[in-house]
N, C-alpha and C positions, 0 to 999 in steps of 0.2 A: 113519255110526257113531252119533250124537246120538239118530236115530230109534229106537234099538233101546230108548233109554230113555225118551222121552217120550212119554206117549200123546198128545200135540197136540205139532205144534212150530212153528205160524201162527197168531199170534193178531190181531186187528181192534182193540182195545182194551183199557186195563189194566187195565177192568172184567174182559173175558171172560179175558185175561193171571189176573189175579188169582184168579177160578172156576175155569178148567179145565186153569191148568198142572200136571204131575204125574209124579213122576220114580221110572220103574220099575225098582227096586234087587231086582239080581237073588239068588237066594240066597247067594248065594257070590262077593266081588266082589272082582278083583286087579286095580289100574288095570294095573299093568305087563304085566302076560298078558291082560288083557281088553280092554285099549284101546292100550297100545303095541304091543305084539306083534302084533295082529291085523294093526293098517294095516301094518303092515311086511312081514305077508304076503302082504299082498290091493293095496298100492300101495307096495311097498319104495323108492319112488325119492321117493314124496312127500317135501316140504321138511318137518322137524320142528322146525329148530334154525338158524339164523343169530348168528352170534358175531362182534363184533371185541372189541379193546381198544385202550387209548389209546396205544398203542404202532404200530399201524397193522396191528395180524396179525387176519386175519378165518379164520372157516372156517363150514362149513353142512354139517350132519347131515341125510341122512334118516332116514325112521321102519327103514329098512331097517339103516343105522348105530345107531341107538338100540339096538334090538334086539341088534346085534352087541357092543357094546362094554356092555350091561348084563349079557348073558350074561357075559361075558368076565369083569365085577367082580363078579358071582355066582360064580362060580368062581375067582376072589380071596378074596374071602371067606370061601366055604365051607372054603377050602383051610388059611385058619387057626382053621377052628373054630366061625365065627358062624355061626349057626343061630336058627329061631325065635325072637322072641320077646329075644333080645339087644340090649343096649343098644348103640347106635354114633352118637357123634356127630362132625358134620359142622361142620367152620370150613372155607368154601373160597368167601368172599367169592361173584364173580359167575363162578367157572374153571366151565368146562361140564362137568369131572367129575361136579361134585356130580350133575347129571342122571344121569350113569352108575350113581352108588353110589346115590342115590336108590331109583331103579328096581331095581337089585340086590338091595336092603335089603328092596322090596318082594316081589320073587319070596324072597328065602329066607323071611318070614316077620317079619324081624328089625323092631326100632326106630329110626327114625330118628331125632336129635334134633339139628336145625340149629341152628347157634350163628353169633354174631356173632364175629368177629375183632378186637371190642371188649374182650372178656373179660379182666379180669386174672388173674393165680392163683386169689387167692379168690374171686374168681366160678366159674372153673373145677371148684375143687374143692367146692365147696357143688354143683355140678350134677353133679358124677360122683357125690359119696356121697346125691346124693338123688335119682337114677337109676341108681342101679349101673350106671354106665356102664363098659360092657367095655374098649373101642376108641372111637379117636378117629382122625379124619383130617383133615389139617390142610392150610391152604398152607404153602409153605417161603418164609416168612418170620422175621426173626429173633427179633424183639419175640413174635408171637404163641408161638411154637417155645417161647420163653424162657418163656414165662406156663404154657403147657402142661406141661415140664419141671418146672416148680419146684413144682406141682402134684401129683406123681405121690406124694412120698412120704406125700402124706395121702388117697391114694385109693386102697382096696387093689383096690377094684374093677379098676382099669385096666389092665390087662394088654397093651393091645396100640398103637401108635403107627402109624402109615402118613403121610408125607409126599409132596403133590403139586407138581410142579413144580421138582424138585430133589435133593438127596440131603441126608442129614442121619445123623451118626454117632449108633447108636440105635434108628434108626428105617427104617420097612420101607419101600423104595422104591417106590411105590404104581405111576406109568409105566412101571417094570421089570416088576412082575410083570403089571400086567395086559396089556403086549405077549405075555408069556409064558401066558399063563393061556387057554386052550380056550372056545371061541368058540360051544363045542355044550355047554349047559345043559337039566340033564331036571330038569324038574319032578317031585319025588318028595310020596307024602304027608306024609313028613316037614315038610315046610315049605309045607302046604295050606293058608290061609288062611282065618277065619270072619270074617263081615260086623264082627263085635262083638271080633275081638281087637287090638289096639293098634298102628297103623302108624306114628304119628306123635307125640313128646310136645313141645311149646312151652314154654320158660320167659317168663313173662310177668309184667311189673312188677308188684308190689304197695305200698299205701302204709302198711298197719300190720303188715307183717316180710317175709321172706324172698320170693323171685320164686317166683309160684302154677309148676305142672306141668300145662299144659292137654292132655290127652290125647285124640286123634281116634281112630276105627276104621276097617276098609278100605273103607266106606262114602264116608267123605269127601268124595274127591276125584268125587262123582254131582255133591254139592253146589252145586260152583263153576259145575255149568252154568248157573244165574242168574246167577252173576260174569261167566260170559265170553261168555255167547249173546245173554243178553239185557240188561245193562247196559254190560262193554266194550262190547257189539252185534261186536264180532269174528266175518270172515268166513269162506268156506270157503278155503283157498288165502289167507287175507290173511298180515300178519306184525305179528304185537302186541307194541310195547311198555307192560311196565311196569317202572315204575322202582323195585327193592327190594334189598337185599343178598338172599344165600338165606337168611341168618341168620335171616331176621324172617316173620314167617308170609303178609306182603303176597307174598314169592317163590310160594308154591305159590297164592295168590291170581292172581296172574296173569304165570307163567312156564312154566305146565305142564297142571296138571287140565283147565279147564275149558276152553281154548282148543286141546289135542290133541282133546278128545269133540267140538271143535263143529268141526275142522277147521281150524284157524289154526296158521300155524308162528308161533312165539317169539322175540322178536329180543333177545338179553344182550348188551350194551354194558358190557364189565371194564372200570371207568375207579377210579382212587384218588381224583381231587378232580374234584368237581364243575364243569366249566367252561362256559356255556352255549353259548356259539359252537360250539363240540368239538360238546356234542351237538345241536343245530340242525344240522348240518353232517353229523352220523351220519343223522340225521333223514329229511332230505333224500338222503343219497347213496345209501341203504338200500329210500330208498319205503315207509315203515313206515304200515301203512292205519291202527291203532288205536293210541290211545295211553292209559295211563293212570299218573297220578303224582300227588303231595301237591300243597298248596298252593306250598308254597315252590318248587319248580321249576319252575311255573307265574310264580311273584313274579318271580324271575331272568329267566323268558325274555322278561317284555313286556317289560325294560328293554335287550334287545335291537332291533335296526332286524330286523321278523323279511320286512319286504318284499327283503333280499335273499338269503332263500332260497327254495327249491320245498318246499313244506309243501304243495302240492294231492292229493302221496298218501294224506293223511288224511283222513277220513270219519268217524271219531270220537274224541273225546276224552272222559276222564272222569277224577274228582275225587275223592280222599277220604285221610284221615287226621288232619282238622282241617276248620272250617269257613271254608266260601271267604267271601274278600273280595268283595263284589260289582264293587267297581273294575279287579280283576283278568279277574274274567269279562268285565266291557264290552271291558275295553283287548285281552283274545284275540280275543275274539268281533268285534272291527272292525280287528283287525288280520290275519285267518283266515277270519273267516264262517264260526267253527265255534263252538259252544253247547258251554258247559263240563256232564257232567252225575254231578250229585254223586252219593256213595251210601257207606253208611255199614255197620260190623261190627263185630266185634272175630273178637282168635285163637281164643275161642270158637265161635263163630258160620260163617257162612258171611255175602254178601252180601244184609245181612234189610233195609234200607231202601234206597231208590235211588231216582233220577229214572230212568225207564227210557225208551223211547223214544216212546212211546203219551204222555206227559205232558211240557209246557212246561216248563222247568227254570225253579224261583225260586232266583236269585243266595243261596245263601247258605243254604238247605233243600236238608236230606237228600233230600227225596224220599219216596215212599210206598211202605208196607211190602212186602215181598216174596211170593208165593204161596208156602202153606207155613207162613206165621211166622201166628202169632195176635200182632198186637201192639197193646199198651196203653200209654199214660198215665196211670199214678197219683199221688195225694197220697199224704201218710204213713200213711196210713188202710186205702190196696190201694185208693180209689173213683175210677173213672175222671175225668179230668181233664176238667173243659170245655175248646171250643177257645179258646185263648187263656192259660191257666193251666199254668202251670209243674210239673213231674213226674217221677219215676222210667220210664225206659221200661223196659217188663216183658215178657217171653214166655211169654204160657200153651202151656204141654204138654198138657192134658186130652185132650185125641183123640191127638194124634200128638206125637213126637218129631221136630223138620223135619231132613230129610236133611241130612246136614254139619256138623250141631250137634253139639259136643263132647260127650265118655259123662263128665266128669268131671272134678275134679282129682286128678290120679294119687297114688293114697295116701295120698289125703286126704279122707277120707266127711266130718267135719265139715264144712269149707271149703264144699265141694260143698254140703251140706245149708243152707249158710249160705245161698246163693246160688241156690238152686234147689230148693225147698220147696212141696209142695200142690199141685204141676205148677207152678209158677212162677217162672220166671229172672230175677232183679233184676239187669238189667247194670252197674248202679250210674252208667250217665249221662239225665244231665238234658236234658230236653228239653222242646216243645212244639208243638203242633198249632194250625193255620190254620183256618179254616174252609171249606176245602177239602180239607183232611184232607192235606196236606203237614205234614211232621216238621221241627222247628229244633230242633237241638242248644243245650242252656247251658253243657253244661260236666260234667265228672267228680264224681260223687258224693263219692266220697275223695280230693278231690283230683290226681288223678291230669294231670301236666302233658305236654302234647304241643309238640316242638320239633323242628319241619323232619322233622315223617313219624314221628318215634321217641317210645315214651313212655316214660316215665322217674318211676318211682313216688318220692315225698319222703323215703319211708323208709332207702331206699338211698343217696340222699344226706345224708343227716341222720345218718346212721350211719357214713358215713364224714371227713364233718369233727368228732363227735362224739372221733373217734379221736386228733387234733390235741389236746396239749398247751392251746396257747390260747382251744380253745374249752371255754364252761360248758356252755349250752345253744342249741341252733338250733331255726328252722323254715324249710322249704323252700316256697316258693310260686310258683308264675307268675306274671311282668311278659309283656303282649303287645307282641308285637314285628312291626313289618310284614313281616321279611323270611322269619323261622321261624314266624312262628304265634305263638310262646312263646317266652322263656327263663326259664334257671331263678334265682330267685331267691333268697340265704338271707339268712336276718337273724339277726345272730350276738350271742349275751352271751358278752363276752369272762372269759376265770378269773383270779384276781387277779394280777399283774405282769404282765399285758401291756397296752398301749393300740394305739387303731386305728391304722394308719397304710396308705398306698396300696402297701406292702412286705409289709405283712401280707396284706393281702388276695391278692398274689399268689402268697405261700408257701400261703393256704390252698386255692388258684383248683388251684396244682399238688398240692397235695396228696390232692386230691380227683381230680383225673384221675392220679395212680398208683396208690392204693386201689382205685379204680370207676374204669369203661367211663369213656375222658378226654369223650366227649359229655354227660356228666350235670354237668359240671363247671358252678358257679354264676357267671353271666357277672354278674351284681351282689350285692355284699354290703356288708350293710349293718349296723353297728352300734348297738347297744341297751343299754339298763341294765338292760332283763326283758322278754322276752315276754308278751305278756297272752296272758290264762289264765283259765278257768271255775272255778267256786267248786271243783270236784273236783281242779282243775290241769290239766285240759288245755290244750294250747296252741290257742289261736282263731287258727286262720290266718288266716278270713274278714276278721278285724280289720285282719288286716295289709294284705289285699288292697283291703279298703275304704280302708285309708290309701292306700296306692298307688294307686289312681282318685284319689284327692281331690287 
C-alpha cells in the first residue's frame, strides 16, 4: 500500500532519508476509500484494529470490518442529513467507534472535529458556535451528557445528538441504528472529496484568548507516513501502540493514518485512570511490537519492577510531547535494551523533527528535521541561529507547502497571517541546535505549559479563576515537575476582603476544574500583593518564573 505513495521507500542514511524521500499525493485523496477500503478488499481478514478496556472486554477488527461498519455509519449519517462539508463532533474517549464515524465522516465529505471529554459547557458551546457544529456524538456518560445538554441552548447550530454505548432520553441511539443502517454504501459525487477541502478541524490552546481552529485537508493523513514508517518505525503486520484520547490530535498521530498506509494494526487500550501495572500487563499480554507515548508514562513505568514482565515484543519505542529526562531514558534503556527515540510537532504540523532511525538518539534532543520541512532557527531579527544559540524554530514554505501541514486557522485569515507570513511558520517554540545539527527544545514562546502530554494555554486558565469573586488579578505559569513534565501554576492578587488561607486555595483549585477541562486546574497557588508588570502593564511571567528557579 505505502509504495503507491513513495517514490523511495529504503533508505541507507538520513542524509539520503533526508534528499530523496517523497510523498506522492494523488489528485484526489480519501484515506477512507483510498486506503481503508482498498486493503479491505484486496486483504479483508487483515488485522486493522485490536481493542480491550479495563474492564477485561477485548475485540479486533479487520480492514474487512472497517469497511463494514464505516459504511454502515455512513449511512447513519446520511440518513439524518450530514453531508459534505458538515460540522460533527466527536467526544468518545478511546470507544472504537470513533474509527467507525471517523471514516464515515470521511466518505460523506463531512468534518470531523474530535473533542475531549474534558469539555465543560462553555467550552462546548464556544466550539459549536465557532464551528457550526451541526451534530455531536458523544459516550454515555453522565457528566459529559450533562456538559453537552446544558450547552445546547446557546448553540443554534446543533441540531443533532447521538449517544454511544447506551441510551439517553433525547438523544439518537447511535448502536441502534447503526446495527440497523445498510452495510452497502455508494460513493456518490455528491460527497467527492478535493485534496484542499476540509477533513479535520482541531481546537488547540491558546495563551492570548480563545482555543485557535487548526484545520487540515484530505491530504493529511499522506503525512503521518513520516510519523509512523519512519519514526514509530512501525511494521508490516506489527501492532502499535500510542497512548492518546481520540480527543487530541496525537490519536490520529498515531492510531490510524500512518500506521494503516505503512501496514501496522493499532492497538486502543479504553482505560479511565492511568495504572501502570494494568498497562505493562496489556503490553505484554497483546505483544505490542511499537510503542509510542509522552514522557510521563515513560516516568510511571521505570518506577515499576518492569523485569517481571515480557516486554521482548517490542522493537521500538518513541517519545514526544515534552522533553525527555535523560535519567528516564538510561533507566528504560537498561531496564529494556530499547533506546528512547524523540520527536517533536504540533496539531499544526505533522512529525517535522525526530530522531529517526539512521541517527543515535541524544537523551533529551528532538532530533533532526524531517524531509519535506525546510527548517530554521531564528533570532528576533528572522537571521539564522548559530549552533548553540537560542531561537524561534521556523518553517520556510518558498518551494512547497510539506504534506500534512495545516491550510490554516479556520476563519481566521489574520491569525494565520500572524503565524505564517513571506512563506514562513513561526511555531512560536524555542529551541536550539548542536553542532551536529540535532534540535533542543526551551520551551513555548507564549508560554504555553505542557502537563503529562496535554497543553493547556494560561489564558484559559487565567480566565477562569479571573471569574472567582476573590480573585483581583492572576498569572498562570509552569513549575517543573518530575512526574508530568509540568504543572500549572497561578499566582493570585487577592480583591479586597478576602485573605489567603489553605481553604481558599482549594475553593479556587475547584473552581477552576468546573469552569475549565478539571486537568488545567492550578496544582499550586500562590499569593501576591501585585504582579510585576512592564512599564505598559503587562504581566512578566518570566519574572515569576525566575523567582520560582531561585
Amino acid at each position: 500500500m505505502i509504495e503507491k505513495y513513495l517514490s523511495k521507500t529504503k533508505f541507507e542514511s538520513y542524509e539520503d532519508f533526508y534528499k530523496n524521500f517523497k510523498i506522492n499525493v494523488p489528485e484526489k485523496f480519501n484515506f477512507a476509500y483510498d486506503v481503508t477500503d482498498k486493503i479491505a478488499v484486496e486483504t479483508p481478514e487483515k488485522i486493522a484494529m485490536v481493542w480491550c478496556n479495563d474492564q477485561g472486554k477485548e475485540k479486533t477488527f479487520t480492514f474487512g470490518q472497517m469497511k463494514k461498519y464505516s459504511d454502515k455509519a455512513a449511512n447513519f449519517f446520511k440518513s439524518l442529513g450530514i453531508k459534505k462539508d458538515d460540522r460533527v463532533m466527536l467526544i468518545l474517549k478511546r470507544r472504537y467507534e470513533f474509527w467507525f464515524c471517523l471514516l464515515a465522516l470521511h466518505k460523506l465529505g463531512a468534518v470531523t472535529i474530535p473533542a475531549t471529554h474534558l469539555l465543560t459547557a462553555k467550552d462546548i458551546i464556544y466550539r459549536n458556535n465557532a464551528a457550526n457544529i451541526k451534530m455531536i456524538v458523544s459516550v454515555c456518560e453522565d457528566e459529559v451528557i450533562r456538559h453537552i445538554e446544558d450547552s445546547e441552548a446557546s448553540s443554534p447550530t446543533l441540531s443533532l445528538k447521538a449517544v454511544v454505548g447506551g441510551e439517553r432520553k433525547g438523544w439518537i441511539n447511535f448502536d441502534a441504528e447503526l446495527e440497523k443502517a445498510s452495510e452497502d454504501f455508494i460513493k456518490t459525487c455528491e460527497n467527492e472529496t478535493l485534496n484542499t477541502d476540509i477533513s479535520l478541524i482541531y481546537f488547540t490552546s491558546g495563551t492570548t484568548g480563545m482555543p485557535k481552529m487548526v484545520q487540515h485537508d484530505f491530504s493529511y493523513p499522506l503525512g503521518h507516513i513520516l510519523t509512523a514508517k519512519y519514526w514509530q518505525n512501525v511494521r508490516d503486520n506489527g501492532l502499535h501502540l500510542t497512548v492518546a484520547d481520540t480527543g487530541w490530535a496525537k490519536a490520529v498521530w498515531g492510531k490510524i493514518y500512518g500506521q494503516w498506509l505503512s501496514g501496522s494494526a493499532v492497538f486502543v487500550y479504553d482505560y479511565d485512570k492511568f495504572v501502570p501495572k494494568k498497562f505493562l500487563e496489556v503490553i505484554s499480554k497483546h505483544k505490542i511490537t511499537t510503542f509510542c507515548a509522552p514522557p510521563t508514562v515513560y516516568r510511571y513505568l521505570i518506577k515499576e519492577d518492569l523485569s517481571k514482565y515480557d516486554l521482548s515484543s517490542l522493537t521500538h519505542c518513541v517519545i514526544a510531547g515534552e522533553p525527555l529526562n535523560p535519567e528516564v531514558y538510561y533507566q528504560f534503556l537498561n531496564a529494556t535494551g530499547l533506546k528512547l527515540y524523540e520527536g517533536y510537532g504540533q496539531t499544526e504540523l505533522t512529525c517535522c523533527i525526530a530522531t529517526y532511525p539512521w541517527i543515535e538518539p541524544k537523551p533529551g534532543s528532538m532530533g533532526k528535521p524531517s524531509p519535506g520541512y525546510d527548517i530554521d532557527i531564528v533570532d528576533e531579527d528572522g537571521n539564522s541561529c548559530d549552533p548553540g544559540e537560542e531561537g524561534q524554530i521556523i518553517i520556510r514554505t518558498h518551494d512547497k507547502k510539506p504534506v500534512g501541514m495545516f491550510a490554516g486557522y479556520h476563519k481566521d485569515k489574520e491569525l494565520t497571517e500572524k503565524v505564517w507570513n513571506n512563506n514562513i511558520y513561526y511555531t512560536g517554540d524555542m529551541a536550539w541546535r548542536d553542532e551536529d545539527g540535532y534540535f533542543w527544545f526551551v520551551g513555548r514562546a507564549d508560554d504555553i505549559i505542557k502537563s503529562s502530554g496535554y497543553r493547556i494555554g494560561p489564558f484559559e486558565v487565567e480566565s477562569a479563576l479571573i471569574e472567582h469573586p476573590a480573585v483581583l488579578e492572576c498569572a498562570i505559569t509552569a513549575v517543573p515537575d518530575p512526574i508530568r513534565g509540568q504543572i500549572v501554576k497561578a499566582t493570585v492578587v487577592l480583591a479586597k476582603g478576602y485573605t489567603p488561607s489553605d481553604e481558599l486555595v482549594v475553593e479556587l483549585q475547584n473552581h477552576v476544574k468546573k469552569v475549565t477541562a478539571p486537568y488545567k486546574y492550578p496544582r499550586i497557588i500562590e499569593f501576591m500583593d501585585e504582579l510585576p508588570k512592564t512599564i505598559s502593564g503587562k504581566i512578566r511571567r518570566v519574572e515569576i518564573r525566575d523567582k520560582d528557579k531561585k
